[in-house]
N, C-alpha and C positions, 0 to 999 in steps of 0.2 A: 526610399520606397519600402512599404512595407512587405515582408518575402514571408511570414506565415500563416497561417490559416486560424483566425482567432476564436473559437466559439465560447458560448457561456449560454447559462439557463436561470431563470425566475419561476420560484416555484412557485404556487399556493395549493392547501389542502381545500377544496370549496365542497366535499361533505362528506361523510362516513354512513356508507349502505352495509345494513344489517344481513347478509346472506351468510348462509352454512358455510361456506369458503373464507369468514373472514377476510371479505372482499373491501375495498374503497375504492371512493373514484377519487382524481386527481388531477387536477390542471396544471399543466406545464407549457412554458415558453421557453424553447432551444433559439437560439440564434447564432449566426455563424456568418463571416465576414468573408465576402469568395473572393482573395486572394490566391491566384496562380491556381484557382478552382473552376471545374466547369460548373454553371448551375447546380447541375443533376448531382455534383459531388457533394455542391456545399448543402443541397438541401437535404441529400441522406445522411450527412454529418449531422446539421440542427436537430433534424429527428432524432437521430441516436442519440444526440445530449440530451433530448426530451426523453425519451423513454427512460434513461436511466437514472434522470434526477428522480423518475414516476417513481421509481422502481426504492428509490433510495429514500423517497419522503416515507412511501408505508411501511417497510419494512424497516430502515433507518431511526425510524420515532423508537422503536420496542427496544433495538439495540443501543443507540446514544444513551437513554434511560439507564438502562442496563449497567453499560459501560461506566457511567460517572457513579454509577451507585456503587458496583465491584471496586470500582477505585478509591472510592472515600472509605470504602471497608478494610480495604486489603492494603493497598498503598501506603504505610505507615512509615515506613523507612526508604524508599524510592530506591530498592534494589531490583538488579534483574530479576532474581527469583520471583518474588512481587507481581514484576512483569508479567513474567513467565506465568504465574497461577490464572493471572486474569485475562492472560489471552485464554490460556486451556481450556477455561470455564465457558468463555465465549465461544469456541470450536464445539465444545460438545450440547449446544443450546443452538449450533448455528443454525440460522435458515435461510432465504431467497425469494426473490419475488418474481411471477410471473403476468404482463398483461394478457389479460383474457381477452381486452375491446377495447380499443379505441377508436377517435375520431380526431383527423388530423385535417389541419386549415393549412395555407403556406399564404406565405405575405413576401414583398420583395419590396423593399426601398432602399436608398443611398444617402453615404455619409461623405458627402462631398462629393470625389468621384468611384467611392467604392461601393456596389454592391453588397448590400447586406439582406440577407438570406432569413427571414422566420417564418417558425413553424409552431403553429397554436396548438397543443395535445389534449385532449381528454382523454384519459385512462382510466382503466377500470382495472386493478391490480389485486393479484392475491398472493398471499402469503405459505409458503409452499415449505418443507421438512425436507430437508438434501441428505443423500448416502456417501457416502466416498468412497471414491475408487479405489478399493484396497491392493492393484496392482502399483497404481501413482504413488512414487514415495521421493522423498528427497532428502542431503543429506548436506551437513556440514559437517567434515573431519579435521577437527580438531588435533593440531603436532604435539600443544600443549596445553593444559589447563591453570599451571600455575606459572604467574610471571612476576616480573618485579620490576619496579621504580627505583633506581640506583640512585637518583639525586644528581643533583647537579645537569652536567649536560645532559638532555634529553635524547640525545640519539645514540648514549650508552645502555637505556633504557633496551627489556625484552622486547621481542619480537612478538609479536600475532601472526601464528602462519597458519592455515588450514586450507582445505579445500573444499569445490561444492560437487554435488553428483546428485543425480536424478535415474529412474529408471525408465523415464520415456521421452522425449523429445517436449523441452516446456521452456516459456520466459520465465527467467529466474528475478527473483525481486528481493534484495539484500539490506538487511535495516541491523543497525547495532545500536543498545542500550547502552549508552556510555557512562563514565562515575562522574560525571559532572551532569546527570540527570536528564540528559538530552540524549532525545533518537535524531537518526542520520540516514539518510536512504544512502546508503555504496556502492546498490547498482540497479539500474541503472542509473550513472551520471551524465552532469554536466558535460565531460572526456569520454565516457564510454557508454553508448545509447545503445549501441546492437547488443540485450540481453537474454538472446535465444542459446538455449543448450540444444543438440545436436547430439542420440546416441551412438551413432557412426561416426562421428569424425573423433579422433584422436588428437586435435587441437580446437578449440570452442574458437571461436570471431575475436570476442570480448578478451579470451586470454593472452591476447595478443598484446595487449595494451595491460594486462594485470599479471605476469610473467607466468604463462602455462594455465594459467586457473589457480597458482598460488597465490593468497594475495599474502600483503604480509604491511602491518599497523604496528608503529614502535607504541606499546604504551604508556599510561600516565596516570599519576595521582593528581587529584586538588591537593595544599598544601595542608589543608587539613584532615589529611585521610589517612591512617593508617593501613587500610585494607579497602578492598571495595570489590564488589561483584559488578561484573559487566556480561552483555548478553547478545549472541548473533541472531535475528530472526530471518529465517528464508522461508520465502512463498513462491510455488514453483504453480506456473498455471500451464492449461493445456492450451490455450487460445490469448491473444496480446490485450491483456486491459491494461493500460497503463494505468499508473497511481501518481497523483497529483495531490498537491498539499501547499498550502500556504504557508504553515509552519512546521515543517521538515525540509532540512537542506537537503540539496544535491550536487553541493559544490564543495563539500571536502571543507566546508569554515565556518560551521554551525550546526543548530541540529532543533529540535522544537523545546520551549520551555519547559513544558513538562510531559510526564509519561501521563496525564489526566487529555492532554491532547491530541498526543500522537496517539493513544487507543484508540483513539474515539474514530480518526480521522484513518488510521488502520480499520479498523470494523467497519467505517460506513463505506471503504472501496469492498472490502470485501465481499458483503453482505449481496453483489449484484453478481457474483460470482456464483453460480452450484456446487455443493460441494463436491462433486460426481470431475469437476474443472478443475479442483485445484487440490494441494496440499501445503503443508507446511511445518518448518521442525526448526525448534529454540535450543540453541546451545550455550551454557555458561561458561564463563571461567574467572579465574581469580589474580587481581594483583595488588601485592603486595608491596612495603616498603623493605628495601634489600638494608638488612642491619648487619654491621663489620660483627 
């Protein structure tokens, strides 16, 4: 029997109105599977996938753009730094989208014997300039920056230790730029889904299962690396949006093909966020090959 709650959205743009606000309208279909759901939940689930795909097609178009174009520019050697420049460039250009109007249908039919829940959206969205909250700050501390690849057995190999901190109560959302060109979301996971920091408490949920809030990643070369820069990204929000991806793991055994996808698919969660909601801070470090 199925035990979770499936939803998914169909978008299309059906036209682009000419207003002072840089406003569009947008059609959206949320749909949502009410599984161990009351009605009422699953149809304010479908809306909210509606609004946010609304939200993600107008303002999503400017930044995807964006994104592949900073990447074919910048992305020349597929280092973090690289990373690193093109998210920054993305932050300080970031914006948000707000509907102003909609008009919402709801539809109910079954797929076999489950209830399935849609919801038809017209939106009228506009595209909005965000501040951030300059008290919200967050933090990876770093134990070390330089580490090494000893060869051989791998769990001779350096350690990765550092820690995360925040200055307000936020979910924390942890991605690493690995030397094998792939990002990895690390928290939350597969194993650890409660990823709320808590100013007050003196042990976080999650560090229970990640020993204190240290985490600690033996690393690694490809064998043909001499060197390689890798990279932590932490996005700490005030409110739970999770981030979903098709190609980013969260199972610890993979990670997306390239940083031309994971931006893209980083940017276009973000982008339904205000900046005023969230923050975020990219740490490097280096490893090298340990030579006798």
């Amino acid at each position: 029997m199925m035990k979770t709650l499936l939803c998914f959205t169909v978008i299309l743009i059906i036209s682009l109105s000419v207003f002072p606000q840089q406003s569009k309208v947008v059609e959206t279909v949320g749909t949502c599977y009410g599984v161990d759901k009351t009605p009422d939940q699953a149809r304010k689930k479908a809306l909210e996938s509606a609004r946010t795909e609304a939200i993600k097609q107008v303002v999503g178009v400017k930044i995807s753009e964006e994104a592949f174009r900073n990447v074919t520019e910048v992305l020349t050697g597929n280092s973090a730094s690289e990373f690193r420049d093109v998210f920054s460039s993305f932050n300080k250009s970031s914006s948000y989208g707000k509907i102003i109007k909609e008009e919402v249908n709801y539809e109910q039919k079954f797929e076999g014997e489950i209830p399935v829940y849609v919801v038809k959206l017209t939106a009228t969205v506009v595209e909005e300039e965000g501040k951030p909250d300059p008290s919200f700050e967050a933090k990876i501390v770093l134990e070390r920056r330089d580490l090494y690849d000893r060869g051989g057995d791998r769990s001779k190999n350096d350690e990765l230790k550092f820690r995360l901190w925040a200055s307000q109560n936020a979910y924390l959302y942890l991605f690493t730029i690995s030397a094998n060109d792939s990002v990895q979301l690390l928290l939350p996971n597969n194993d650890v889904l409660d990823n709320y920091y808590a100013i007050d408490r003196s042990e976080q949920e999650f560090s229970k299962k990640m020993q204190q809030l240290i985490m600690r990643f033996i690393v690694g070369l490809p064998n043909d690396k001499e060197e390689q820069e890798e990279g932590l990204l932490l996005v700490a929000l005030k409110n739970k949006i999770d981030f979903h991806s098709g190609k980013i793991s969260s199972d610890g055994k993979g990670g997306s093909q390239s940083y031309k996808a994971a931006l893209t698919d980083i940017m276009q969660w973000l982008i339904q966020i205000p900046l005023s909601e969230r923050t975020e801070t990219f740490e490097m470090y280096t490893i090298k090959k340990f030579k006798q």
